[in-house]
C-alpha positions as CSV (number, residue, x, y, z in Angstrom):
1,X,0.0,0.0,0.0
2,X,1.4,3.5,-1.2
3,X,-0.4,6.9,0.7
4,X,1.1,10.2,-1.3
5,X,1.1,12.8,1.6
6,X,0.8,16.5,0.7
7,X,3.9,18.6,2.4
8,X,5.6,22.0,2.4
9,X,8.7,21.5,1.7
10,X,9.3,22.9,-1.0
11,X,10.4,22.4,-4.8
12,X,13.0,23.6,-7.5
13,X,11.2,24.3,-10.9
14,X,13.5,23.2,-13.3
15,X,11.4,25.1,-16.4
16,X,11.2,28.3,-14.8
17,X,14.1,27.8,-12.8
18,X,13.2,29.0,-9.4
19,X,13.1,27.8,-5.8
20,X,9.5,28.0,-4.8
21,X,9.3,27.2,-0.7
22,X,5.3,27.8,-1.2
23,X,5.3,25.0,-3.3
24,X,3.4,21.8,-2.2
25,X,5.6,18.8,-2.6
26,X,4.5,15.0,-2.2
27,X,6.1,12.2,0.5
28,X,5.5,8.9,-0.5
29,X,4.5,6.3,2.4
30,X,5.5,2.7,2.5
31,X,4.4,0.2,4.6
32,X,7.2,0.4,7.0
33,X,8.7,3.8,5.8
34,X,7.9,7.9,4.2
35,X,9.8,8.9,1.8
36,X,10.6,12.7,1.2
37,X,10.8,14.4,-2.4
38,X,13.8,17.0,-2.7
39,X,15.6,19.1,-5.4
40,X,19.5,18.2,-5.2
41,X,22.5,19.6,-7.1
42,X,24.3,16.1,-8.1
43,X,27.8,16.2,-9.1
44,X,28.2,13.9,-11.8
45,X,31.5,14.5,-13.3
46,X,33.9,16.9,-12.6
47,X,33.8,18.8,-15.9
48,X,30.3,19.5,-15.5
49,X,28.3,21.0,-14.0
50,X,26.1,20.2,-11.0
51,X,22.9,19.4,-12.1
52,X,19.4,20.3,-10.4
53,X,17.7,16.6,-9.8
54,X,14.6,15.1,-7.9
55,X,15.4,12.9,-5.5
56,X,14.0,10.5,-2.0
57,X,15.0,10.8,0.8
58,X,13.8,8.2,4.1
59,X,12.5,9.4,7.5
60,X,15.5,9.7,9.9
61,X,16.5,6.7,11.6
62,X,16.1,7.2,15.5
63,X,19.3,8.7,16.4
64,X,18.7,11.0,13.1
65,X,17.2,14.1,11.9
66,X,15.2,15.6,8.9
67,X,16.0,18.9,8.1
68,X,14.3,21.7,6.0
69,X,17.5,23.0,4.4
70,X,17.5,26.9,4.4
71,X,21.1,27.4,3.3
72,X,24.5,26.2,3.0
73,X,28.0,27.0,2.9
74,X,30.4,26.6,-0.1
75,X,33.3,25.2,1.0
76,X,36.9,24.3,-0.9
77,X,36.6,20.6,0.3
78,X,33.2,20.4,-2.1
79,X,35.7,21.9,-4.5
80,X,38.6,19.8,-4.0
81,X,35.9,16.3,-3.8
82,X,34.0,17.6,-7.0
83,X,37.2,17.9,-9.1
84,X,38.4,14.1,-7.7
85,X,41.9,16.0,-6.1
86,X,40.6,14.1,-2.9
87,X,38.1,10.9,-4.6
88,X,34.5,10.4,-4.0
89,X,32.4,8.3,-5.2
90,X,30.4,10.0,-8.0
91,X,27.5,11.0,-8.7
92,X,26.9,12.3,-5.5
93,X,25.4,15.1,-3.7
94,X,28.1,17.8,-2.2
95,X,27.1,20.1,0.4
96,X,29.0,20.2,4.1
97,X,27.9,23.7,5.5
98,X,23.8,23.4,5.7
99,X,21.9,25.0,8.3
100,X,17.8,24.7,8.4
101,X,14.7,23.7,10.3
102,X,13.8,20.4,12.0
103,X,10.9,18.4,9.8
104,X,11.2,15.3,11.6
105,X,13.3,13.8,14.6
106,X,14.1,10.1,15.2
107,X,12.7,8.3,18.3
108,X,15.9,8.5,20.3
109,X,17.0,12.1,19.9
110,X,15.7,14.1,23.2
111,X,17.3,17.4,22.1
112,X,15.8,18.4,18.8
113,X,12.0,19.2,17.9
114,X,10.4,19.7,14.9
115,X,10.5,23.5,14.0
116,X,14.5,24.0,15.9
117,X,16.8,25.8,13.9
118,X,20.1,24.2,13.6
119,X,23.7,24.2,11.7
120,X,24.9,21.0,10.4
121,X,28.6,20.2,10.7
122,X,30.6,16.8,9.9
123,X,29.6,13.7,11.2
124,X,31.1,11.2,13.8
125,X,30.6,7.5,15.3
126,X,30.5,8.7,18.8
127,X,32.1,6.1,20.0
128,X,35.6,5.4,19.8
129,X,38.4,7.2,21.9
130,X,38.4,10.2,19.7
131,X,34.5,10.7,20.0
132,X,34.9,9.5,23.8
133,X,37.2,12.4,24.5
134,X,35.1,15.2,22.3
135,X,37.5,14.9,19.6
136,X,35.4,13.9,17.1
137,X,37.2,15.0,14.3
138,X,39.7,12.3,14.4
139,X,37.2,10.1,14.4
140,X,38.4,6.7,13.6
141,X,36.0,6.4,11.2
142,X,35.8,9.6,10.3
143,X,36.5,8.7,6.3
144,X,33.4,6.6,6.1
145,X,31.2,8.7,8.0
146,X,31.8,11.8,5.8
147,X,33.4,10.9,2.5
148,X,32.0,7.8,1.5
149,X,28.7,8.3,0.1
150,X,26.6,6.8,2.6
151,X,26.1,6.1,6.6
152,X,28.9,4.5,8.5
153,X,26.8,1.0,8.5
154,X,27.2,0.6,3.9
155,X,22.9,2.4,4.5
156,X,22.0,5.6,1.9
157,X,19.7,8.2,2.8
158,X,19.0,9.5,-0.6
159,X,17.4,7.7,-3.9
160,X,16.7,8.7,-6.8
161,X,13.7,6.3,-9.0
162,X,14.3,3.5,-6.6
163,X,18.0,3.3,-7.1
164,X,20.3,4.8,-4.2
165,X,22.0,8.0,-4.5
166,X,25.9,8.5,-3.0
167,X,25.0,11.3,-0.4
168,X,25.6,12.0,3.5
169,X,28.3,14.0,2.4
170,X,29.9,14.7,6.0
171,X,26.8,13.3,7.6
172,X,24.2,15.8,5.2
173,X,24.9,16.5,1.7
174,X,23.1,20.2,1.8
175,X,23.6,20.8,-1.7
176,X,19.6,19.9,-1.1
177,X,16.3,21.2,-0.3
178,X,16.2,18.7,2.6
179,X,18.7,16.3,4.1
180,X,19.5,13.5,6.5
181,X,21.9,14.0,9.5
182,X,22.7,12.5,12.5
183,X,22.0,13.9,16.2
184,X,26.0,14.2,16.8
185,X,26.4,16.8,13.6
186,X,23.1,18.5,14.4
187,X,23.4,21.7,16.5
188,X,20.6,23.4,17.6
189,X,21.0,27.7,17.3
190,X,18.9,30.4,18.2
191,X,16.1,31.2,16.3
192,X,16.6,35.1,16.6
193,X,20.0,35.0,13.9
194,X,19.4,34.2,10.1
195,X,19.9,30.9,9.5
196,X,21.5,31.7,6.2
197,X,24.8,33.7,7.9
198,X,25.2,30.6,10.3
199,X,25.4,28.2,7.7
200,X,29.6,28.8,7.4
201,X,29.9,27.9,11.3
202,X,29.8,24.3,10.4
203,X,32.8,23.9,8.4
204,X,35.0,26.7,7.0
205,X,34.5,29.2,9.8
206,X,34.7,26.6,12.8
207,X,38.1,25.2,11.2
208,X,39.5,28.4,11.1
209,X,38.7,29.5,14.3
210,X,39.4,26.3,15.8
211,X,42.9,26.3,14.9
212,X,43.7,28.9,16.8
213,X,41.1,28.8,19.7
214,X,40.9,24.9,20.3
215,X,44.2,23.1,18.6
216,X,46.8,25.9,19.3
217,X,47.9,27.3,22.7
218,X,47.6,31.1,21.3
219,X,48.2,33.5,23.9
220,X,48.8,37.7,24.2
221,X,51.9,38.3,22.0
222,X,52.1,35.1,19.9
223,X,52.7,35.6,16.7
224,X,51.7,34.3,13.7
225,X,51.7,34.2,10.4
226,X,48.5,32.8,8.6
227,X,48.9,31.8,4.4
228,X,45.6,31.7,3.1
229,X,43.3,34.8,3.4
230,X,40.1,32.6,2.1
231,X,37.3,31.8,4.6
232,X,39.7,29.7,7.1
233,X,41.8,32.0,7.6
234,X,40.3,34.9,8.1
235,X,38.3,33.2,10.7
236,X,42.0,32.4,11.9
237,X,42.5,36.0,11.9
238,X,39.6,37.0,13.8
239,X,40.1,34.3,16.8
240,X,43.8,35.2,16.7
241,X,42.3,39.2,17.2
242,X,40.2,37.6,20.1
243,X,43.3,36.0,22.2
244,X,45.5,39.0,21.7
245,X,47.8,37.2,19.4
246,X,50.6,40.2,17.8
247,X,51.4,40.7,15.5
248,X,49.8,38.9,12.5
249,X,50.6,38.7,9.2
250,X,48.1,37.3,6.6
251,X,49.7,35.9,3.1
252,X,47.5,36.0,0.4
253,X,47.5,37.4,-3.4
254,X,44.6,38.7,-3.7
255,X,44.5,42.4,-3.3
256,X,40.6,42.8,-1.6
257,X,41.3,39.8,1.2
258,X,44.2,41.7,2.1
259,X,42.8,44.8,2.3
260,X,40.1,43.1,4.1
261,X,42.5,41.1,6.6
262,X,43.9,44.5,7.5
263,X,40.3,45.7,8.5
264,X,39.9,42.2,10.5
265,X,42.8,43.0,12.4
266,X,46.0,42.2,10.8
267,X,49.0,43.7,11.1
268,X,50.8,43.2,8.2
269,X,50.0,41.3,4.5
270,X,52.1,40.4,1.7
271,X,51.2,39.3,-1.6
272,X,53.1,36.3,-2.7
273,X,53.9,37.2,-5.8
274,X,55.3,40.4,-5.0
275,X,58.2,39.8,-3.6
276,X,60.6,37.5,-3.7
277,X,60.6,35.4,-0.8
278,X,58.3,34.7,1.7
279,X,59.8,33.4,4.3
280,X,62.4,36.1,4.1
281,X,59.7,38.8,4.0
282,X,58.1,37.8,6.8
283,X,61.4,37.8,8.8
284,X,62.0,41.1,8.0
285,X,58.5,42.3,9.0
286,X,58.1,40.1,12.4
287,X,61.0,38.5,12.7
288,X,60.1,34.7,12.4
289,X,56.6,33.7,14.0
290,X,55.3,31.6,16.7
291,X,52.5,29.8,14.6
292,X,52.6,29.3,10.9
293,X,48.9,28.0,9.6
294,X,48.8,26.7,6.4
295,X,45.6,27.4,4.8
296,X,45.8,26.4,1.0
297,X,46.9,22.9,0.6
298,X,49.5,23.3,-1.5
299,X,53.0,21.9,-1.0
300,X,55.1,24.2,-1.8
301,X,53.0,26.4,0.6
302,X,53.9,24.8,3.3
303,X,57.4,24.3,3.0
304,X,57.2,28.2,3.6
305,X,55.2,27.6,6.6
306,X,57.5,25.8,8.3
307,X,60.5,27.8,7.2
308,X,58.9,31.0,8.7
309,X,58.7,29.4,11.8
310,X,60.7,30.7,15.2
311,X,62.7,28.0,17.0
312,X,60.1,26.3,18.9
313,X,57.4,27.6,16.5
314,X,54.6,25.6,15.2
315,X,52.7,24.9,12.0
316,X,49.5,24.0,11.5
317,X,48.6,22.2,8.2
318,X,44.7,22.6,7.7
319,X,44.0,23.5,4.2
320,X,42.7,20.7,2.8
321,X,45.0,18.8,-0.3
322,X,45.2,16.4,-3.2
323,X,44.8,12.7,-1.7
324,X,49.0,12.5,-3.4
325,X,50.5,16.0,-2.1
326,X,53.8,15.7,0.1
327,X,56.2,18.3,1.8
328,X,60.3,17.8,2.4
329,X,61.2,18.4,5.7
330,X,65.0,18.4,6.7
331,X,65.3,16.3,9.5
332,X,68.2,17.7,11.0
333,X,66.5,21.4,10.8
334,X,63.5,20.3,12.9
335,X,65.6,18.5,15.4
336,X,67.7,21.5,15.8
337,X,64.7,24.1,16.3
338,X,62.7,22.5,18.4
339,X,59.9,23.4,15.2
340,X,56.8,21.3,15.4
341,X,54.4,20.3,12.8
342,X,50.6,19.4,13.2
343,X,47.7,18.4,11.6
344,X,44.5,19.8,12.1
345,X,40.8,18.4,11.2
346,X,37.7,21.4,11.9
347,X,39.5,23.4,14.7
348,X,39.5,20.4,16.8
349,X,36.1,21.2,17.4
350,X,32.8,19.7,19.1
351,X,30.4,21.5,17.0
352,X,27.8,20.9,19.6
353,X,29.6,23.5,21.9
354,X,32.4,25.1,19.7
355,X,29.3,26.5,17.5
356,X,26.7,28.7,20.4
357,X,30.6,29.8,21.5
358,X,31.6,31.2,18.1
359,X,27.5,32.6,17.9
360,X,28.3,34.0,21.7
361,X,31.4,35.8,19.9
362,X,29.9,36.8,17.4
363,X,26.7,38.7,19.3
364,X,29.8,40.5,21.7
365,X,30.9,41.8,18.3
366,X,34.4,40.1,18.8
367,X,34.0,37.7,15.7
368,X,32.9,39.4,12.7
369,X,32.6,36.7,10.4
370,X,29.2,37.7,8.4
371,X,31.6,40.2,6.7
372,X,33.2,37.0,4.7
373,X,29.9,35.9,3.0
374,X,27.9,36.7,-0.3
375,X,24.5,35.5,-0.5
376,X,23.6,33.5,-4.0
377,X,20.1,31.7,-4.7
378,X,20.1,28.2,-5.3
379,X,19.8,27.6,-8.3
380,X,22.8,29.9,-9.2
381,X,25.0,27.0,-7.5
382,X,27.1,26.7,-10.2
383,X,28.2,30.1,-10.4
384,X,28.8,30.2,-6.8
385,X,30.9,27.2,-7.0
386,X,32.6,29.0,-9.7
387,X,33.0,32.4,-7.4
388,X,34.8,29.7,-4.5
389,X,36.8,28.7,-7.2
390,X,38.6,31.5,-8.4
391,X,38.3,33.5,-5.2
392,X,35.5,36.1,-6.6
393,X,33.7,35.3,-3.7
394,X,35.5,34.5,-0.1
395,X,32.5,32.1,1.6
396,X,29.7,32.2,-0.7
397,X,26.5,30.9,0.8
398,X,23.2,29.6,-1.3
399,X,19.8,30.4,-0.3
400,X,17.1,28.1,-1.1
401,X,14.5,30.4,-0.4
């Protein structure tokens, strides 16, 4: 037996191209299961571009959640996992910064109602000694759970004409009109800030900050030198303004970040390309730093990183890189300086409480980090993946509303 439901949830009209929240869409009803209609984007090969499809998704499991997605975040890991530099499985649906509105919770969840706002952030087992110690970003399975196409168990959440769809793209895929997460990377917000500017906190914005807040012992008159004046680290910048860290420098060629990182707080930026060395420059600015964070993902950027360092200094590798890409390190060097090298995963963050903090920031006017977004409506996706892309846009955000 086969009920069609009438719902709100919305619908992307592919002749007139709009998104239409008015629009009535159907659920379909199974015997032992409802099934959701949704508009995705579905990256299908990474020379083209992401195309607008109708899709199913299930009601949550009971330690899950069906969300209303309202917006999400553009992020360079949907870029480097659409162009393969770091392999998914294709098609699939991208998407890892979605914040919306609670449709549907499962039986077990106890802290999220139908009609809570929330921001969705990458997913987690919640059980092994990472998750046991509110690490969950070195989750031990945190590969399956966020890159793999569907739930840690082999399950999906999404079909598409009765044949599953690779999706729960770090526990969502919010390239969507609606989505499946799990409790652990669901965090409920206030209802009183636009969903649509808190959509970076789960991703781009919390790694940033992270770094510097969570992984790093920052304190008053650290310095630091941050390469990389995208989303990350700007958000870098800002926590690094919040601790007292001086003096900064930012490194990044494009001229409008850095005249933005010098509004943000920064107290010197170089363009790459305009000078000669680096590492050199920065030495005569600052005189070697503290903390080097490595923004980019490319190699040959973090060679500098490293060799900007103080003795005793550390780097922090976050930007996220080809699956193959490999730095030289002298050995002898490293021994010698006492220089340390990390890696970092989302700020070391438990979204879940890392989140409301960055919001409580945020509302003391300490954490400006709205001023790194432009607003795009859904169905220009595409061109705002393009704007991430070539750095037209710093954290562009889609609306699908």
């Amino acid at each position: 037996m086969t009920i069609a439901i009438l719902t709100r949830y919305g619908s992307f009209n592919e002749n007139s191209s709009q998104f239409d929240l008015t629009t009535i869409g159907v659920r379909t009803m199974t015997n032992d299961n409802i099934r959701h209609e949704a508009t995705a984007a579905i990256a299908r090969d990474p020379s083209e571009p992401l195309t607008f499809e109708q899709v199913t998704l299930q009601s949550p499991r009971a330690d899950e959640v069906l969300i209303k997605i309202v917006a999400s975040g553009i992020c360079h890991t949907d870029l480097v996992c659409l162009y393969q530099e770091l392999p998914v499985p294709l098609p699939m649906v991208l998407g890892h910064e979605g914040a919306g509105i609670v449709v549907e919770a499962g039986s077990a969840v106890k802290d999220l109602s139908p009609g809570d706002h929330v921001v969705l952030s990458f997913n987690s087992c919640g059980e092994c000694p990472s998750c046991e110690h509110e690490l969950p970003s070195y989750c031990y399975d945190f590969m399956e759970n966020n890159f793999s196409g569907c739930r840690g168990d082999g399950t999906g959440t999404m079909e598409q004409n009765g044949e599953a769809v690779n999706a729960n793209f770090f526990g969502q895929s919010s390239f969507a009109t609606m989505a499946i997460a799990n409790v652990r990377n669901t965090v409920k917000v206030r209802k009183d800030l636009p969903l649509e500017m808190l959509a970076p906190l789960g991703c781009g914005v919390q790694t940033g900050a992270g770094t510097v807040l969570n992984s790093l012992s920052v304190t008053v008159a650290n310095s630091m030198a941050i390469f990389g004046g995208g989303a990350v680290g700007l958000s870098a910048l800002m926590a690094a303004k919040l601790v007292g860290a001086d003096p900064i420098v930012v490194v990044e060629p494009l001229a409008d970040r850095r005249a933005l990182a010098l509004e943000l707080g920064a107290d010197h930026v170089i363009d790459p390309f305009a000078v000669e060395n680096v590492v050199e420059e920065i030495k005569k600015l600052v005189g070697g730093v503290d903390f080097s964070l490595e923004m980019t993902g490319i190699p040959a950027v973090a060679s500098q990183c490293v060799a900007a360092l103080k003795p005793l200094g550390t780097c922090a590798l976050v930007g996220a890189a080809p699956a193959d890409a490999e730095v030289s390190i002298n050995i002898m060097e490293m021994l010698a300086t006492g220089r340390k090298i990390v890696g970092i995963v989302e700020g070391d963050a438990e979204p879940r409480t890392f989140i409301p903090q960055l919001i409580e920031y945020y509302d003391e006017g300490r954490f400006p980090f709205d001023r790194l977004i432009d607003f795009f409506p859904f169905e220009a996706l595409n061109e705002a993946v393009e704007a991430q892309g070539n750095g037209q846009s710093i954290k562009p955000v889609v609306r699908m509303g």
